[in-house]
N, C-alpha and C positions, 0 to 999 in steps of 0.2 A: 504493500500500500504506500500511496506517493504522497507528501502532504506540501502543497504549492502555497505556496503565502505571498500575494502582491498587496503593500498597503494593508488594507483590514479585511481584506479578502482571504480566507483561509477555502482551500479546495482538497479531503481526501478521496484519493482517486485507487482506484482497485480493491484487492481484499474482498473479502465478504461483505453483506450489511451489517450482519454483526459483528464485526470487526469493526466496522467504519464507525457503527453506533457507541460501541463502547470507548474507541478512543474520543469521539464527542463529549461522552457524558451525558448532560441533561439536554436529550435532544427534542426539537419538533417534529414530531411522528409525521411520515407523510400521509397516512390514511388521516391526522387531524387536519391537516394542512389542506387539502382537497377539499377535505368533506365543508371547512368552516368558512374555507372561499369561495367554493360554489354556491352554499347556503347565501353568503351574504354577497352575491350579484346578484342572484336572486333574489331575494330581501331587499338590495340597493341598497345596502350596507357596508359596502366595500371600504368605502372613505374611512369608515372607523377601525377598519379592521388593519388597512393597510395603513394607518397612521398608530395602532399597534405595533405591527412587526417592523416598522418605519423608525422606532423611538423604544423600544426593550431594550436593556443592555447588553443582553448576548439576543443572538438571534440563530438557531443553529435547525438546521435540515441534512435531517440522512438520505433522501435520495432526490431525485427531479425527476417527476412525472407529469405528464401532460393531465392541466385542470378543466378550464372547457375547450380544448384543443390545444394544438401544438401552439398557433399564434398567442392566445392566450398566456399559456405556461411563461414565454418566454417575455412577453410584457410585464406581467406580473412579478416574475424575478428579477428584470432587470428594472425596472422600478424601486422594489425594496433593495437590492444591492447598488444604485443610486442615490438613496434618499439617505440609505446609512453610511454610506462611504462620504458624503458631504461632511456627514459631523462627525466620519471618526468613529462609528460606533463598526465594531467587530460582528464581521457574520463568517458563517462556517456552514458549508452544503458538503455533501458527499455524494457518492455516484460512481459506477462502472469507468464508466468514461467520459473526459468532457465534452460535452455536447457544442454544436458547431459555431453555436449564436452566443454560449459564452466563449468564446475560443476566443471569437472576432470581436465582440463587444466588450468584454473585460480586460482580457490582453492586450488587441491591438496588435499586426503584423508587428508594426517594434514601437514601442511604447513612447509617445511625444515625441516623434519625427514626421513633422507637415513633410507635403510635396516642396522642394526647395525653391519651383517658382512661384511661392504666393509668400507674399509680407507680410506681416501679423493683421493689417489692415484689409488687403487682398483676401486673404482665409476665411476674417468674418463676412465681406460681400458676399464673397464665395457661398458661405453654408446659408448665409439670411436667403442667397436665391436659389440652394435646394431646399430652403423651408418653404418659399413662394411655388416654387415649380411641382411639390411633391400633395401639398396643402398642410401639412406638417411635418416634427419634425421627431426623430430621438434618439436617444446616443448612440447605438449600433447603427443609426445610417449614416451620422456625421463620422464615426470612425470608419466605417467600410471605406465610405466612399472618398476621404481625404486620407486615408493610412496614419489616423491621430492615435493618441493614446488617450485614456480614461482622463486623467483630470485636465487637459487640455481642451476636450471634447467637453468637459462640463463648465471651464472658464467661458466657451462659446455661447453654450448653454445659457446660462447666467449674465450673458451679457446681453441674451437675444431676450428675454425674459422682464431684465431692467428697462430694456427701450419700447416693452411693451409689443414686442413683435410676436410672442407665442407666450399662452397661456402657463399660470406656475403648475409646480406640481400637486395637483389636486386628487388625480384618481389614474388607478396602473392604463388611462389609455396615453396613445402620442400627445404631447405638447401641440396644441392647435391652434393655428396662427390667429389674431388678435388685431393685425394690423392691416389696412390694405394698401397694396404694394403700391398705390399714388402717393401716400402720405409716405410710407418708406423711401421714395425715389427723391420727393420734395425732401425731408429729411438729409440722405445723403447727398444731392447736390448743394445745399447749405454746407454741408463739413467738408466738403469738397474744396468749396468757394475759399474757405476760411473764414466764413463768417459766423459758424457755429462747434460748437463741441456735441453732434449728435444731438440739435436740437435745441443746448444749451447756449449760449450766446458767450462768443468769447471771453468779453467783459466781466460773465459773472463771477471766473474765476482773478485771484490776487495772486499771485507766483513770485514769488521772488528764489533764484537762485535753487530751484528743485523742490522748495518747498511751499504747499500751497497756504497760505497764510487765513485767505477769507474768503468763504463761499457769498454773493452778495446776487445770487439767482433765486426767483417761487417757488424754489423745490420741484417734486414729482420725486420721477423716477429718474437719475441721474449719473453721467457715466463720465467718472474724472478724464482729462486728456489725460496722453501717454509724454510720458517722460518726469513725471514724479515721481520726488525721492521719497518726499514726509506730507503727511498731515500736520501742520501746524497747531497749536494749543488755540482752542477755541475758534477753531476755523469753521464749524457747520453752528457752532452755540446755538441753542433755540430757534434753529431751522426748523420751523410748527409745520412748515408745508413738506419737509423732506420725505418720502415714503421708500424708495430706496437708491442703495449707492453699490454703483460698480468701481469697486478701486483697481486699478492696471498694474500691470507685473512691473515689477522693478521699487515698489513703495516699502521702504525698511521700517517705518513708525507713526503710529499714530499716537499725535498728542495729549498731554494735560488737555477734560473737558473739551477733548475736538467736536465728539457728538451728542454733547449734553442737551439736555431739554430736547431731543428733537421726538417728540412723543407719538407722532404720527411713524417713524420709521420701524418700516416692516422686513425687509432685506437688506442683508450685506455681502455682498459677494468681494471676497479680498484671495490676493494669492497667498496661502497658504505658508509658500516656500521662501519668500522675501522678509514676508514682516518677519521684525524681531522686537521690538518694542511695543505694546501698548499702556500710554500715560494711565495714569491714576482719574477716576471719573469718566473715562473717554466715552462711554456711554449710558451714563448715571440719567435717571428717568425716562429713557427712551420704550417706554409704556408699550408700545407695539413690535416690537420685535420678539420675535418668535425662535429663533434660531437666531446660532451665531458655532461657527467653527473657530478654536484660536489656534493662531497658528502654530507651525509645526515647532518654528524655531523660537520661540517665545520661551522665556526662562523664569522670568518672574510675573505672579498676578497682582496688578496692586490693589488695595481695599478699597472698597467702593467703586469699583471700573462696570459693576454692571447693575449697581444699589439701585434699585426698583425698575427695572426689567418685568414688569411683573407677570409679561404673556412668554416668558421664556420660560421652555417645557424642559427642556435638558440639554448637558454641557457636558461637554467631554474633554480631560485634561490630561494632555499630550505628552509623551516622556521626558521631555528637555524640564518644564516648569518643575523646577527646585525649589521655588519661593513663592510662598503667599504668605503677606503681612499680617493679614487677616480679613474676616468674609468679604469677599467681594461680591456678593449676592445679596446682602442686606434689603429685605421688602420683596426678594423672587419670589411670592407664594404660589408661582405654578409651578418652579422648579423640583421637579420631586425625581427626575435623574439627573445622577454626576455619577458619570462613567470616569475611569483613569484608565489608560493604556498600558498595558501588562509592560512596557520598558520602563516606566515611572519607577522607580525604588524608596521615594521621601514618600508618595502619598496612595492611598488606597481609598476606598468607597464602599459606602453598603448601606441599603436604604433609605436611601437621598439624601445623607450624612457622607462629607467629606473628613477624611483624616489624615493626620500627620504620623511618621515615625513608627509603624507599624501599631496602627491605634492607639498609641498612647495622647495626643491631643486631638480632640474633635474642634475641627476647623470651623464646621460651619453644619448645620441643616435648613437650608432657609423655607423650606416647605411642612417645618415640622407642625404637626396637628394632632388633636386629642389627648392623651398621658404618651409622654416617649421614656423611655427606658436609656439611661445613659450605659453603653454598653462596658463588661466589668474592665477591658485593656484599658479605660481610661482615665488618666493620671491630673489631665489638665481641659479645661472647658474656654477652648482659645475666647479671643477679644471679638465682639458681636456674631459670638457662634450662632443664637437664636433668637439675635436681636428683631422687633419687630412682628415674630411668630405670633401674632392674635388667634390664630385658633389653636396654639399649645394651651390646654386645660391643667395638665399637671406633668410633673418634671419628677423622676425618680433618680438620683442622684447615687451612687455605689459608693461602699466604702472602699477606696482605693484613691478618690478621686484627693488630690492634695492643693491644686488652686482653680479659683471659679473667676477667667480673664473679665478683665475692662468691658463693661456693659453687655454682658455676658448675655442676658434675659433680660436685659429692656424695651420696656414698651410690649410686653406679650402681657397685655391688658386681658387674659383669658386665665392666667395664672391665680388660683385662690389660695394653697397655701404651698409652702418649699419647708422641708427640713434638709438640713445642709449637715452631714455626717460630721464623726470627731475625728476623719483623717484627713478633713480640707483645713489647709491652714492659714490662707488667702484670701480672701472676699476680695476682690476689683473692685476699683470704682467706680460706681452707675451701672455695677452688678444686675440688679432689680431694679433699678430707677425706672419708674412708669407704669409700672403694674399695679394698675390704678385698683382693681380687685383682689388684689393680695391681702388678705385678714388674718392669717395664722400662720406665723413664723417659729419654727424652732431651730437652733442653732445648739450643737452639742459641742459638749467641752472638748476642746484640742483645738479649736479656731483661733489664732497668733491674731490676726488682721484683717480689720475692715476698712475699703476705702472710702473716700469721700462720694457723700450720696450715693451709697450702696443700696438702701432702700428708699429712698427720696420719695418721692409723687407715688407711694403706694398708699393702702388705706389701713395701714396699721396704727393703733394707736397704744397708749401704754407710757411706761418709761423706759429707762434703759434699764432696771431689773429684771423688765419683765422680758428681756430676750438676748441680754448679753452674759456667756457663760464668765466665769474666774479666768478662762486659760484665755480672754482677748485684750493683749496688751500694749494694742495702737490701735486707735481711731478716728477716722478720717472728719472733715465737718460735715455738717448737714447731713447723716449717717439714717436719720429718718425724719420724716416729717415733722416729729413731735422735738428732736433734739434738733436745735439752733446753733448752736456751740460752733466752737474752731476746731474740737477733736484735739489730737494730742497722744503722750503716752502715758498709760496709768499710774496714775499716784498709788505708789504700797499699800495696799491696804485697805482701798477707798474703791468706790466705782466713779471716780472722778478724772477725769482727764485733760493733764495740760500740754502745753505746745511747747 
């Protein structure tokens, strides 16, 4: 048995079924696979099912068989190993042999080598007039028929999608043109001319020196010129009208707050392979984004780069990223997958909890809801792990757990009471700050430290007897509602605290 890996494409090829199945593991039976696709084309339920197997974390089939026919089968597959290969998420098929239409459509006679006489410019004409001449379009035709490889084929894709020339991907049939080929022709003779960027009007962009400084166009759907190096810091800011952005190969960084507020922005198509940087906030409140791929060569995540995203469903973090400061998801309440690429070694994932160091610090759950279970590997409850979580009900904490980070559980105004075990020694500050229905607090002896506004804006009332054990001997100010103080460390003896 042969086991082929391109990207997150895993293919075992020969052996038995049961062979192939058992080295899968937890596979998707084809008899389920069949029966629950046919059911729901029938039903007209497809959308849901394939924005399932589109967004699972593994996604794994032991063999390929034809579902309402051959054309069918291989629509359908190549859809879902499309929509998962965009964000990184891993799939794995099995089979006798590979079959023809993956052969040509996954592989690619050789993998990103266009025909040498078309230009990068040239190749997009090129495929927008076999999407006009065919009446649609989809990646095993743009690969047949130009000799592209897979993610080259889908930058095409992506770019034909942004200017609004073929439908997104909605359901496993072909992408179906959107545009009609007068307004495309008008279109390109303007970028022709030089008087537009694909619609775009010169002018709207600022450049200086490879870096685009300020978008000053109505948005839409928008496709940067070629030959950018950066996004600038605050170059899209509160572009309300932005809905999506084609960034072009050769862009190494996107800025501090480049795409902040832009709350209407639904897609981002960027190359993968160039960026290496994304700033701190770069896409903070961008409300309608749904997807986001980070790229390959990205090392670090800074906190706050994707804080209230809140239609992003799942994120996948790539083996280079060594560093996250801390949550960068703050307010994703849809986000309930975060996958990690099996070459990552700092971070791991499991039920839409990210972690550090082989679980010992839980990074982040931004989608956590109901009572969560802090699982027993963890030692540390990083800084805005579950910040913002209003539907967390109640929080079980382990004893193991030794510090609870900087605003750890603020603002999960869903929170009634927390007992915080005797082997945390730590409390952060603005810990609990904002849980505004927090009424029953215990805190057991072994607790060194609590910081400022640990419990703040919740609705605890009392004194400090009533919830500070003997073993806490530093206290931050404003520590609860009811204490006003500067905090301090304990006077001997006393439950008193000076500075």
């Amino acid at each position: 048995m042969r086991r082929i890996t391109i990207d997150c494409l895993t293919l075992l090829v020969g052996g038995t079924r049961l062979e192939r199945e058992r080295e899968m593991g937890d596979f998707q039976s084809t008899c389920n696979f069949v029966a629950e696709l046919t059911k729901s084309i029938r039903t007209r339920e497809a959308d849901r099912l394939m924005e399932h197997w589109s967004s699972a974390p593994t996604f794994m089939l032991s063999e390929v068989q034809e579902i309402d026919g051959k054309q069918a089968t291989e629509r359908v597959l190549l859809e879902i190993i499309s929509r998962r290969r965009r964000v990184g998420l891993p799939t794995t098929l099995g089979m006798d042999t590979v079959p023809a239409f993956l052969e040509k459509a996954v592989f690619g006679p050789s993998p990103d080598i266009s025909k040498p006489e078309y230009t990068e410019e040239e190749l997009f004409d090129a495929a927008v007039e076999t999407a006009f001449e065919e009446g649609y379009i989809t990646v095993a035709m743009l690969q047949c028929h130009f000799n592209l490889g897979y993610k080259r084929t889908m930058r095409l894709i992506d770019k034909m999608e942004t200017l609004g020339i073929i439908s997104p991907p909605n359901d496993p049939m072909p992408r179906q043109l959107r545009m009609p080929r007068t307004k495309w022709e008008e279109i390109r003779k303007s970028h022709l001319a030089g008087r537009s960027v694909y619609g775009q009007r010169q002018d709207d962009f600022q450049i200086k020196n490879g870096c685009l400084t300020k978008y000053k166009g109505g948005g839409g759907d928008v496709v940067l010129p070629e030959g950018i190096k950066e996004i600038g810091p605050d170059a899209f800011i509160q572009s309300t009208g932005l809905t999506g952005i084609y960034i072009p190969d050769g862009v190494a960084k996107i800025g501090v707050s480049a795409f902040l507020g832009c709350i209407n922005l639904k897609r981002v198509s960027l190359p993968v392979e160039t960026i290496q940087e994304i700033g701190i906030f770069a896409f903070l409140n961008c409300a309608d984004l749904t997807e986001f791929q980070i790229p390959w060569n990205v090392t670090k995540i800074e906190g706050g780069t994707f804080e209230h995203c809140t239609s992003l469903k799942n994120i996948v973090i790539p083996d280079l990223v060594m560093d996250i400061s801390e949550n960068p998801f703050i307010g994703c309440t849809n986000l309930t997958s975060i996958h990690v690429m099996p070459g990552n070694n700092v971070f791991s994932a499991q039920g839409g909890a990210l972690f550090r160091d082989d679980g010992k610090e839980l990074v982040c759950c931004p989608a956590a809801s109901g009572e969560y279970h802090i699982p027993e590997s963890v030692v540390r409850i990083g800084p805005h792990a579950f910040c913002e979580c209003r539907d967390l009900t109640g929080i079980i904490i382990p004893e193991g757990v030794k510090e609870i980070g900087v605003n750890a559980f603020c603002s999960c105004t869903g929170l009634t009471e927390v007992t915080i075990p005797s082997s945390v020694e730590e409390v952060g500050g603005g810990a609990f700050e904002g849980c505004e229905n927090l009424a029953s607090l215990t805190i057991r002896d072994g607790v060194k430290k609590i910081g400022t506004c640990a419990f703040d804006r919740t609705g605890l009332t009392g004194s400090l007897r009533d919830f500070l054990p003997k073993s806490v001997m530093e206290l931050g100010a404003h520590v609860f509602p009811f204490y006003c103080c500067g905090g301090g460390k304990r006077r001997p003896g006393t439950d008193r605290f000076i500075d």
